[in-house]
N, CA, C and O of each residue as an XYZ file, in Angstrom:
804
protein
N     120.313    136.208    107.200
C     119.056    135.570    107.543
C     118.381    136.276    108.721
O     117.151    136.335    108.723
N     119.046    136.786    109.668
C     118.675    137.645    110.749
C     117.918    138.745    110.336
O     116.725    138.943    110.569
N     118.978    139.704    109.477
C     117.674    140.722    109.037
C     116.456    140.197    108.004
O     115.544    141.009    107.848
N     116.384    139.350    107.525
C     115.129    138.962    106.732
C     114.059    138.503    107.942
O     112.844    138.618    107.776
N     114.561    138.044    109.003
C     113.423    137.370    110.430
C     113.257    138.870    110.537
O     112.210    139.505    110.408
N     114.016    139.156    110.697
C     113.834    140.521    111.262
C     112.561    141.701    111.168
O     111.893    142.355    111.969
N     112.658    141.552    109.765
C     112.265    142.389    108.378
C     110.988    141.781    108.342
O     110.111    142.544    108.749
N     110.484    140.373    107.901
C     109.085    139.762    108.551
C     108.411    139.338    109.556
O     107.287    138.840    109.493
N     109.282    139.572    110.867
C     108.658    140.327    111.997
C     108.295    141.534    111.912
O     107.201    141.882    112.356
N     108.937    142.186    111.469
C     108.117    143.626    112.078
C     107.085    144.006    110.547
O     106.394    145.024    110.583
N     107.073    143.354    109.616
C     105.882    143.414    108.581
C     104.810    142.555    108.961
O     103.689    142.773    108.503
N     105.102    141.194    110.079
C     103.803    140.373    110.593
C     103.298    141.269    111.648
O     102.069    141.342    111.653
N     103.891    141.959    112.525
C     103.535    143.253    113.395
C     102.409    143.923    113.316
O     101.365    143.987    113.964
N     103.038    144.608    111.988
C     102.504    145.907    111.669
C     101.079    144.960    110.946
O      99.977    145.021    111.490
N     101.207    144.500    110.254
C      99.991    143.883    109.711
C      99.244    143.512    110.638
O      98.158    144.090    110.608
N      99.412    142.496    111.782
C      98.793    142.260    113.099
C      97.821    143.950    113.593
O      96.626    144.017    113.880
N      98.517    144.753    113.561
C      97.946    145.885    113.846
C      96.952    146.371    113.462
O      96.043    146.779    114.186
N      96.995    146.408    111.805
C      96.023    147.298    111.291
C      94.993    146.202    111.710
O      93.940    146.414    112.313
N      95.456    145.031    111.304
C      94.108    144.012    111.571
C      93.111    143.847    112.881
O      91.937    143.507    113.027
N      94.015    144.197    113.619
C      93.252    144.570    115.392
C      92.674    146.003    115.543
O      92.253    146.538    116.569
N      92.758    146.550    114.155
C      92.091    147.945    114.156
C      91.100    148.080    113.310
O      90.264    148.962    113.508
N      90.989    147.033    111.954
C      90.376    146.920    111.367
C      88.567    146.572    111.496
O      87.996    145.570    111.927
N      88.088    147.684    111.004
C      86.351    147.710    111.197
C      85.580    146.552    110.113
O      85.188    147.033    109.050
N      85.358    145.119    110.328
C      85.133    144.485    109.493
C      83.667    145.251    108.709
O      83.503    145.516    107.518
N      82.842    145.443    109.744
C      81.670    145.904    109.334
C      81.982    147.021    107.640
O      81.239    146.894    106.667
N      83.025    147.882    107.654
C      83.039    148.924    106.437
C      83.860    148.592    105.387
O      84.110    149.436    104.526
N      84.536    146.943    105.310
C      84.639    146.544    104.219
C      83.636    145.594    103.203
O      83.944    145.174    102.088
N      81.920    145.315    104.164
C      81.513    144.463    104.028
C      81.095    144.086    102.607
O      80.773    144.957    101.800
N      81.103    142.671    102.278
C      80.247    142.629    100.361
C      78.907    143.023    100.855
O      78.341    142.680    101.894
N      78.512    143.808     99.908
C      76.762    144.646     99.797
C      75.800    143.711    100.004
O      74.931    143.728    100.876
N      76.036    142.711     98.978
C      74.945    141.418     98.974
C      75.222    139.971     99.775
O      74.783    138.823     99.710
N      76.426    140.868    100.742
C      76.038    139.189    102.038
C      75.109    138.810    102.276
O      75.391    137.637    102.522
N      74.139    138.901    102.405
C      72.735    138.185    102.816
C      71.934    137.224    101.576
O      71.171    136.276    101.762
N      72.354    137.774    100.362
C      72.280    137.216     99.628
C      73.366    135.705     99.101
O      73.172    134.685     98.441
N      74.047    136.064     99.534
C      75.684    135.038     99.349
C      75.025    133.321     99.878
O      74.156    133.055    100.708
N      75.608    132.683     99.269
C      75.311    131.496    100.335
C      76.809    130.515     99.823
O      77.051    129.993     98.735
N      77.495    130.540    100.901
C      78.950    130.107    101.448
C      79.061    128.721    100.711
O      78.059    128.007    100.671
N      80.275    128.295    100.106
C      80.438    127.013     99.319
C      81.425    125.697    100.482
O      82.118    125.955    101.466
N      81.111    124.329     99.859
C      81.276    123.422    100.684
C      82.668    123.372    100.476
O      83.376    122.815    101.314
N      83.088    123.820     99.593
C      84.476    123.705     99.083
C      85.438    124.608     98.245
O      85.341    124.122     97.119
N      86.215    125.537     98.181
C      86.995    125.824     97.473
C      88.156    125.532     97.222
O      89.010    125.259     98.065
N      88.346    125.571     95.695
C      89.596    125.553     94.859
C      90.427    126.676     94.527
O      89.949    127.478     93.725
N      91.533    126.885     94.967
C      92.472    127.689     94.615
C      93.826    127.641     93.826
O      94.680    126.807     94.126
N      93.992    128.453     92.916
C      95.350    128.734     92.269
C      96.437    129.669     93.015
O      96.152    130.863     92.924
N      97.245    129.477     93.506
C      98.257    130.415     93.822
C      99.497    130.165     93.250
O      99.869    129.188     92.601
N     100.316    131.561     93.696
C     101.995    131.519     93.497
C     102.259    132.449     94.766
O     101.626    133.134     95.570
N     103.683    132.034     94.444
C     104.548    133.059     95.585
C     105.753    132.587     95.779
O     106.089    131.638     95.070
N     106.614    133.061     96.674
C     107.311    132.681     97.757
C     107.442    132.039     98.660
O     107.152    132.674     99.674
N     107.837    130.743     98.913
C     107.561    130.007    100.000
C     106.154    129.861    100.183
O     105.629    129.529    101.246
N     105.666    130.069     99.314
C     103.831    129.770     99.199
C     103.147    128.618     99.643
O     103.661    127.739     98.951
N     102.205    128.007    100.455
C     102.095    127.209    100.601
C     101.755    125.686     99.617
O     101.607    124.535    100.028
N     101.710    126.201     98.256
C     101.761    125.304     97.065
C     102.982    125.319     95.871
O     103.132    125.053     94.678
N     103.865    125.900     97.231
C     105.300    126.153     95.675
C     105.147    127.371     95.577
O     104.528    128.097     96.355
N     106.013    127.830     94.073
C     106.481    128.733     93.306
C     104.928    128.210     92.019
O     104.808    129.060     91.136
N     103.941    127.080     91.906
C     102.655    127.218     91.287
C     102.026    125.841     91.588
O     102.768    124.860     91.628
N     100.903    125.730     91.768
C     100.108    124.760     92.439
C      98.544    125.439     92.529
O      98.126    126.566     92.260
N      97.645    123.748     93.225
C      96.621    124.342     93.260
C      96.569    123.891     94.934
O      97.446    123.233     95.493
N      95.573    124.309     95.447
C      94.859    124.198     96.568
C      93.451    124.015     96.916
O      92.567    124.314     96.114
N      93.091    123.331     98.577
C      91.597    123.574     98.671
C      92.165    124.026     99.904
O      93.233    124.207    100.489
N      90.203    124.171    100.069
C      89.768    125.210    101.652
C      88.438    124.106    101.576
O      87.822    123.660    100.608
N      88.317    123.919    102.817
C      87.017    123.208    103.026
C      86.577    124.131    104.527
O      87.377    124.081    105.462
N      85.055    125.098    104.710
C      85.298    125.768    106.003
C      84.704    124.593    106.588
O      84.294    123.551    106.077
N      84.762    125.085    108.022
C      84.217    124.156    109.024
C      83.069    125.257    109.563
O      81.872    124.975    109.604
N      83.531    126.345    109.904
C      82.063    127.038    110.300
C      82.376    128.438    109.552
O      82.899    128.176    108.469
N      82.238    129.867    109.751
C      81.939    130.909    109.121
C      83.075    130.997    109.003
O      83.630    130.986    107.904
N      83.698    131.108    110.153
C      85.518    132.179    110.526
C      86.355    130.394    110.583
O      87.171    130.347    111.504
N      86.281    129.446    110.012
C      87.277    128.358    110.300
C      87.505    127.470    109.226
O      86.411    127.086    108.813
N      88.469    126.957    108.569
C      88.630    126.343    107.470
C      89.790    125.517    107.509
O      90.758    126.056    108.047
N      89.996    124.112    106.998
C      90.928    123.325    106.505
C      91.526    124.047    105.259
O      90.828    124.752    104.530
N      92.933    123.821    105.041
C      93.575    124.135    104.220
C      94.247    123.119    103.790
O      94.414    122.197    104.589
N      94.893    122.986    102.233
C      95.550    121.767    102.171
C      95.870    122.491    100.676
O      95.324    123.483    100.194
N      97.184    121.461     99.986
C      97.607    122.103     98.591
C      98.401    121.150     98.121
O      98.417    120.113     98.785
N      99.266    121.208     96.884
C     100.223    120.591     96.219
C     100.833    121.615     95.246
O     100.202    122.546     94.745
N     102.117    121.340     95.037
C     102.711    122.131     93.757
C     103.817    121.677     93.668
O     104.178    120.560     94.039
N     104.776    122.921     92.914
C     106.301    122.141     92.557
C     106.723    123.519     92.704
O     106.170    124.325     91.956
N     107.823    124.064     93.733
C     108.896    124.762     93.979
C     110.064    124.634     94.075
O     110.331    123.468     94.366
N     111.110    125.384     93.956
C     112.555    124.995     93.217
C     113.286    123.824     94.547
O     114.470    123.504     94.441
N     112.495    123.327     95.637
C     113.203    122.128     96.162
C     112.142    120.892     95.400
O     112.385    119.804     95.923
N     111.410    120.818     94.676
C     110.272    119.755     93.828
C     109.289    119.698     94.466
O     109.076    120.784     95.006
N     108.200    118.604     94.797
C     107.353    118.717     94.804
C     107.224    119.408     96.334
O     108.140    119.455     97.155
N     105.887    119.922     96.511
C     105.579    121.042     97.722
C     104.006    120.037     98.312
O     103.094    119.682     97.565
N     104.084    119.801     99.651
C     103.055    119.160     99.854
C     102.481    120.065    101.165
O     103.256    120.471    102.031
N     101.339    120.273    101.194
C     101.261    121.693    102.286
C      99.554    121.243    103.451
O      98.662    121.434    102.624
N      99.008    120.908    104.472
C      98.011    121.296    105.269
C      98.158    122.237    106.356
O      99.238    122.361    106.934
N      96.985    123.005    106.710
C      97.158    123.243    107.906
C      95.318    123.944    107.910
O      94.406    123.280    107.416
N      95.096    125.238    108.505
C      94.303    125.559    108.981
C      94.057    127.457    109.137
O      94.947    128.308    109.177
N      92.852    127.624    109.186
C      92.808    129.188    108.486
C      91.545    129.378    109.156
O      90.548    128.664    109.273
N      92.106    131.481    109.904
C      90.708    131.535    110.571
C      90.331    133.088    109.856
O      90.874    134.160    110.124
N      89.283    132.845    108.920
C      88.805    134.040    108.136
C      87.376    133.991    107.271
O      87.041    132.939    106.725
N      86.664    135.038    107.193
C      85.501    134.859    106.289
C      85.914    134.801    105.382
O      86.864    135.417    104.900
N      85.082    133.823    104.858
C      85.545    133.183    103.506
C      83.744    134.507    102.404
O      83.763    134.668    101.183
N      82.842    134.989    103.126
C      82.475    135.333    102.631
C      81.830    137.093    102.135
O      80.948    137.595    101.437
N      83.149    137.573    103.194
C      83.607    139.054    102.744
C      84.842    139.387    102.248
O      85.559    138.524    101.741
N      85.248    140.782    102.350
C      86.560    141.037    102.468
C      86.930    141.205    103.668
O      86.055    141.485    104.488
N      88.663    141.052    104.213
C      88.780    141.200    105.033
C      90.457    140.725    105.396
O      91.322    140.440    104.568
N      90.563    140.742    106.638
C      91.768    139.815    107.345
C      91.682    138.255    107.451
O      90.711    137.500    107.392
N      92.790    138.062    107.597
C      92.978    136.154    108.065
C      94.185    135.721    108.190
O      95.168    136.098    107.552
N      94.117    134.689    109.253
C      95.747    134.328    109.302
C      95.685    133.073    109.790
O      94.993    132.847    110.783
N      96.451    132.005    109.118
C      96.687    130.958    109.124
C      98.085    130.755    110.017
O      98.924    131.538    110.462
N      97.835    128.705    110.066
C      99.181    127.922    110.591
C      98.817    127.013    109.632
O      97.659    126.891    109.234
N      99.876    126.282    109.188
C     100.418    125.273    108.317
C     101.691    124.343    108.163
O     102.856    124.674    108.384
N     101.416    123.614    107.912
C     102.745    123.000    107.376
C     103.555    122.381    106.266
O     103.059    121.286    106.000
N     104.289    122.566    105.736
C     104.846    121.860    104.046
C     106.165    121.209    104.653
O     106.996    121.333    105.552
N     105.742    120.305    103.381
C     106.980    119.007    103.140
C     107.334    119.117    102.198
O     106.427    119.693    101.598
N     108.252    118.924    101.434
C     109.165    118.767    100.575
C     110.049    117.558    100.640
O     111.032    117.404    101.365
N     109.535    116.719     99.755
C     110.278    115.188     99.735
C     111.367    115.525     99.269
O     112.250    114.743     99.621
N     111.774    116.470     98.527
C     112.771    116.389     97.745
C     113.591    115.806     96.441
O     112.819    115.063     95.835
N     114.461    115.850     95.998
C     115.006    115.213     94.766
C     116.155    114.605     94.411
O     117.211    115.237     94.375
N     116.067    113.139     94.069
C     117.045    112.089     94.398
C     118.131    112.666     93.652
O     118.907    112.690     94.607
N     118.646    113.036     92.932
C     119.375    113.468     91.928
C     119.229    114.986     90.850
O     118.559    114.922     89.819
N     119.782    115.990     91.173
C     119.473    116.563     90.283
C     120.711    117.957     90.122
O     121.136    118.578     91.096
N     121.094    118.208     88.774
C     122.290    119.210     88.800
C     122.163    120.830     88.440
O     121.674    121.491     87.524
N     122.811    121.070     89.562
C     122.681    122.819     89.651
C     123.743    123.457     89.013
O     124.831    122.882     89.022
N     123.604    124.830     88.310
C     124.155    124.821     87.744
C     124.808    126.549     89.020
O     123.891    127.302     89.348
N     126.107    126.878     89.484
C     126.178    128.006     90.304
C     127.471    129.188     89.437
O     128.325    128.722     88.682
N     127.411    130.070     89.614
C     128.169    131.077     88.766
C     128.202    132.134     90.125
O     127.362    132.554     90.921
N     130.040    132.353     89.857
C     130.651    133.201     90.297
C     130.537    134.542     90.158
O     129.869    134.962     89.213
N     131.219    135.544     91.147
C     131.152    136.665     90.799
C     131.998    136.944     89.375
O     131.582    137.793     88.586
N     133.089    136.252     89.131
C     134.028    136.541     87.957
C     132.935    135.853     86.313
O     133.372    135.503     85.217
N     131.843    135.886     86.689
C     131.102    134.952     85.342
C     131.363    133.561     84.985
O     130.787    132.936     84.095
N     132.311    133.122     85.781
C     132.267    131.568     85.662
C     131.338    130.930     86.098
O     130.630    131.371     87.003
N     131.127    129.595     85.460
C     129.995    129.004     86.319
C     130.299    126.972     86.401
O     131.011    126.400     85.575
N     129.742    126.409     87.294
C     130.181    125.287     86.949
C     129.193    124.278     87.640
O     128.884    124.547     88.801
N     128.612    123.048     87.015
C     127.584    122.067     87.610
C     127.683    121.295     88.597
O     128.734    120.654     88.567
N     127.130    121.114     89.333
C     127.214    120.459     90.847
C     126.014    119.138     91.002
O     124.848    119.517     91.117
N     126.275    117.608     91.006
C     125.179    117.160     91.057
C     124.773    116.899     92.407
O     125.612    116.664     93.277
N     123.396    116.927     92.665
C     123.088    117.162     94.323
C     122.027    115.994     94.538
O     121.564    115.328     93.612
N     121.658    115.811     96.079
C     120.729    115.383     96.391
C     119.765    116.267     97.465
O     120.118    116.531     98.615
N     118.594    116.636     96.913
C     118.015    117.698     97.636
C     117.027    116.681     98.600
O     116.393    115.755     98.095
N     116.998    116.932     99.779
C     116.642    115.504    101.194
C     115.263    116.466    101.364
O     114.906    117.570    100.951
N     114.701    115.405    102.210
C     113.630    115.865    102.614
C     113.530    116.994    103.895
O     113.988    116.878    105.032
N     112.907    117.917    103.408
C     112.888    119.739    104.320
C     111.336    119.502    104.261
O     110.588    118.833    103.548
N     111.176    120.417    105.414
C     109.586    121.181    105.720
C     110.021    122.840    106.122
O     111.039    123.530    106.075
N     108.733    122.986    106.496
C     108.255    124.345    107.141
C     107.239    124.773    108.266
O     106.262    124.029    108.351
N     107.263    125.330    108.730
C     106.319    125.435    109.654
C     105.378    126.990    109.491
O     105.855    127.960    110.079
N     104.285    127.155    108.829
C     104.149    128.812    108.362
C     103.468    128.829    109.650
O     103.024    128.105    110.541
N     103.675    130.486    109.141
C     102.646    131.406    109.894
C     102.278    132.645    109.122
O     103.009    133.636    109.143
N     101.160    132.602    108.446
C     100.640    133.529    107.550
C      99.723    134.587    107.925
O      99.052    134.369    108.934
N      99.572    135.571    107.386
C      98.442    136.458    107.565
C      98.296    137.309    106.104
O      99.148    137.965    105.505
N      96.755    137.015    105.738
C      96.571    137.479    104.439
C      94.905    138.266    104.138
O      93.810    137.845    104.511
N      95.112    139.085    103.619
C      93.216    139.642    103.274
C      93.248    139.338    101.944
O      94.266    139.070    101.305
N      91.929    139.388    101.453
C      90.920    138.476    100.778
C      90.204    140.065    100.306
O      89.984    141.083    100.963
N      89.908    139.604     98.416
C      88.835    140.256     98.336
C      87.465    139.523     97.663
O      87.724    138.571     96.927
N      86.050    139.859     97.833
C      85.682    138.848     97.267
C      85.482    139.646     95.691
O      85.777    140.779     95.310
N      84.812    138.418     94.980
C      84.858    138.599     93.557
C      83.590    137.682     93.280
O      83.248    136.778     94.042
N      82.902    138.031     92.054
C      81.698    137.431     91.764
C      81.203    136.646     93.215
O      81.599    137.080     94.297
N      80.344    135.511     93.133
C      79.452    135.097     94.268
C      80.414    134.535     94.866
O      81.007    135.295     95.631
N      80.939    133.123     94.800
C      81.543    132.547     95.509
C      83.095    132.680     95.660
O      83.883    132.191     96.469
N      83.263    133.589     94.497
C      85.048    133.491     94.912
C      85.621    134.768     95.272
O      84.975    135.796     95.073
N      86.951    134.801     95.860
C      87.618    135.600     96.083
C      89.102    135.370     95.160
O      89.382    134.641     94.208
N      89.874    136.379     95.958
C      91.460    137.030     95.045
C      92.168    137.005     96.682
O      91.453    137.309     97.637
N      93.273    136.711     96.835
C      93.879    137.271     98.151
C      95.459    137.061     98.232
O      96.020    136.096     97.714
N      96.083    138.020     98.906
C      97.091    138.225     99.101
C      98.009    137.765    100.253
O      97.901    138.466    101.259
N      98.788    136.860    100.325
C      99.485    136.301    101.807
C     100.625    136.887    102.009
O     101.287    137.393    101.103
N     100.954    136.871    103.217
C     102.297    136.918    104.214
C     102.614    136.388    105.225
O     101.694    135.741    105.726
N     104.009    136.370    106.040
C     104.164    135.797    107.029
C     105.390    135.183    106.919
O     106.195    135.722    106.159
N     105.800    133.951    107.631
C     107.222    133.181    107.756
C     107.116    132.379    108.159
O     106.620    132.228    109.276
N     107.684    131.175    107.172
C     108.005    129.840    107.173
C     109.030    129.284    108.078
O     110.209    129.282    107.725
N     108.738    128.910    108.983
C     110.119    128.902    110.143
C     110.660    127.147    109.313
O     109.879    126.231    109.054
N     112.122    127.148    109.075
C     112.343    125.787    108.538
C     112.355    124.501    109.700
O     112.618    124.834    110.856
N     112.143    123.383    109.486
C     112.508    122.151    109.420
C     112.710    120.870    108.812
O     112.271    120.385    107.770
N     113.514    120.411    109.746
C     114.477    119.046    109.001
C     115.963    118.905    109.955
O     116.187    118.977    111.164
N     116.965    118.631    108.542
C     118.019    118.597    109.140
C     118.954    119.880    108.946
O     118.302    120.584    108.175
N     119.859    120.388    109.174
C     120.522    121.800    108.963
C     120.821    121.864    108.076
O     120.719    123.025    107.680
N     121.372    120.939    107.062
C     121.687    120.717    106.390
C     121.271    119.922    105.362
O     121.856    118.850    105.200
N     120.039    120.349    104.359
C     119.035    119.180    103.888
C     119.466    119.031    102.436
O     118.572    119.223    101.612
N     120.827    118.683    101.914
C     121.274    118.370    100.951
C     122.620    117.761    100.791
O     123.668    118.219    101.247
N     122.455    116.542    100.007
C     123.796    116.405     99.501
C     124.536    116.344     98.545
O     123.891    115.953     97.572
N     126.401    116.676     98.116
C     126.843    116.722     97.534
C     127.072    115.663     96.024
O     128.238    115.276     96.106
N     126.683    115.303     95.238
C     127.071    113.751     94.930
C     128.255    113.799     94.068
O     128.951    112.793     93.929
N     128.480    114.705     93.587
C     129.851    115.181     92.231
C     129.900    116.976     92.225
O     129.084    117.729     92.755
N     130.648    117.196     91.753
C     131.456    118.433     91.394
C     131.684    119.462     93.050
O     131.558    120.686     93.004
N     131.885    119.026     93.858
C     131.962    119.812     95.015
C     133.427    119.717     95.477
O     134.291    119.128     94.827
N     133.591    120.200     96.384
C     132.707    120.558     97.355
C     132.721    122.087     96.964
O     133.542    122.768     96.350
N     131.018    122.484     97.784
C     130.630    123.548     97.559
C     131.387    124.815     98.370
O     131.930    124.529     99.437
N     131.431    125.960     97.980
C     132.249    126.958     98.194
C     131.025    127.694     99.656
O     129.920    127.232     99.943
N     131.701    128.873    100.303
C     130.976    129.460    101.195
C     129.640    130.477    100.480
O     128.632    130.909    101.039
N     129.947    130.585     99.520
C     128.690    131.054     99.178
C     127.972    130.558     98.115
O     127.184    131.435     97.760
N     127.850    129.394     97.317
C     127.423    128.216     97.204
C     126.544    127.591     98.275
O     125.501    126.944     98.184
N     127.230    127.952     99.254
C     126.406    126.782    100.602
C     125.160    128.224    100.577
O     124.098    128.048     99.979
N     125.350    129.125    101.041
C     124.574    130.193    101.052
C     123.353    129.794    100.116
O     122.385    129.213    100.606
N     123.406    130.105     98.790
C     122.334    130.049     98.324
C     121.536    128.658     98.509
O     120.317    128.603     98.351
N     122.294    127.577     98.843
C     121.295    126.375     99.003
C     120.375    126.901    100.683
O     119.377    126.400    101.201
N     120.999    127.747    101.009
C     120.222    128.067    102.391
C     119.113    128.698    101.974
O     118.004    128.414    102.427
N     119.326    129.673    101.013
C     118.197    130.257    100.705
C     117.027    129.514    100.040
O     115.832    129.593    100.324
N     117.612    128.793     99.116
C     116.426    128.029     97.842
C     116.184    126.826     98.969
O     115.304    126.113     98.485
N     116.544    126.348    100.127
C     115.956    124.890    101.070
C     114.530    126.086    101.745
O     114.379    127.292    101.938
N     113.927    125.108    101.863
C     112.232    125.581    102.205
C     112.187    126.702    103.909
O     112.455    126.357    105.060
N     111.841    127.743    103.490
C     112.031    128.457    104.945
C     111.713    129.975    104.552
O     112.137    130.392    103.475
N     111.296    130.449    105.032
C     111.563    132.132    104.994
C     110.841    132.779    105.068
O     109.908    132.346    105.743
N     110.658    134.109    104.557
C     109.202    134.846    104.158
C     108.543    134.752    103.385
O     108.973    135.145    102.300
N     107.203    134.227    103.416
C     105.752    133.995    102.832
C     105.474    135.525    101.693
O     105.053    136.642    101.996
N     105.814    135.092    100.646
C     104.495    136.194     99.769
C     104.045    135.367     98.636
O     104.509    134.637     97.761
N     102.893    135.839     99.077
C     102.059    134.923     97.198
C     100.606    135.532     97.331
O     100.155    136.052     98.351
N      99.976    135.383     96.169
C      99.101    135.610     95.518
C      98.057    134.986     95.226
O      98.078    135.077     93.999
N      96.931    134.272     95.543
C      96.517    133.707     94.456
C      94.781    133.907     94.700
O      94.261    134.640     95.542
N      94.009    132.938     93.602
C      92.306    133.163     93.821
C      91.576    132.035     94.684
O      92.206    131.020     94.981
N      90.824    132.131     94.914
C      89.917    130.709     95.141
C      88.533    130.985     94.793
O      87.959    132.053     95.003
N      87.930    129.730     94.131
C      86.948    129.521     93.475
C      86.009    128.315     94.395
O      86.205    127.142     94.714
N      85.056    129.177     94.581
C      84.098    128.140     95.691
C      83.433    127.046     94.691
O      83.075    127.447     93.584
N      83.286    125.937     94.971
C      82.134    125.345     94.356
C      81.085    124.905     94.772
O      80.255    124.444     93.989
């Protein structure tokens, strides 16, 4: 887990960089002046620790040019994904942006995993997946597309919270040392990548 902090520190870095170098003026859309900015967008994304799951939708509501509410829903492999926070970027060029946020994950009263060994065995475990969050920190550019919408690409790291331990055993355990491992990985936390569009209306 160290080298993965690690590894999206120094990719939030370097990205931080180009972005403090970046000439907004020579990516600009041609017909900004023509554009006129929407009260609301809708977005589709995916990703990684995405702020709507592994697929969901989202809005953006701005507040002024460079400032926007964020908010989402989806379903990622801990269930449902419930996500707000806040985003500072033109929504009506291309460019940089980087958000704070937060997701919840209620979790799932019951449900059985299925884990396999290195020897190809495998065997079912029924669990209770508890309620986890996250705390992001994203940074993503945007391209635009027809009038009101854009395409854009995120990054960054989900720092976790909850309890250390946000699951429990209910039958076939107890879980092995690397068993516990992967529930570390699949509980809500890590590095941010996803994809997705937004559609102004």
């Amino acid at each position: 887990m160290k080298l993965i902090f690690s590894l999206s520190l120094l990719l939030t870095m370097t990205l931080g960089q180009v972005y403090a170098q970046y000439d907004s003026s020579y990516d600009q859309y041609p017909f900004e002046k023509e554009r006129i900015g929407s009260a609301l967008y809708l977005d589709l994304s995916s990703g990684i620790d995405n702020h709507t799951g592994v697929l969901g939708i989202g809005a953006t509501i701005p507040i002024s040019n460079y400032f926007a509410l964020r908010g989402g829903v989806g379903i990622g492999v801990w269930g449902t994904k419930l996500s707000v926070g806040v985003k500072r970027q033109n929504l009506l060029k291309n460019g940089w942006g980087f958000g704070l946020g937060y997701s919840l994950c209620p979790g799932i009263e019951t449900i059985d995993i299925t884990f396999t060994d290195s020897a190809g065995g495998s065997r079912v475990i029924n669990m209770t997946l508890k309620n986890a969050g996250s705390l992001n920190l994203t940074l993503n550019h945007s391209w635009t597309v027809w009038e009101k919408s854009l395409i854009f690409l995120e990054s960054g790291y989900a720092i976790p919270t909850g309890p250390d331990i946000p699951y429990e055993v209910n039958s076939g355990g107890p879980l092995t040392a690397d068993e516990e491992l992967v529930m570390q990985i699949l509980r809500p936390g890590g590095v941010i990548i996803a994809a997705g569009i937004q559609i102004g209306l």
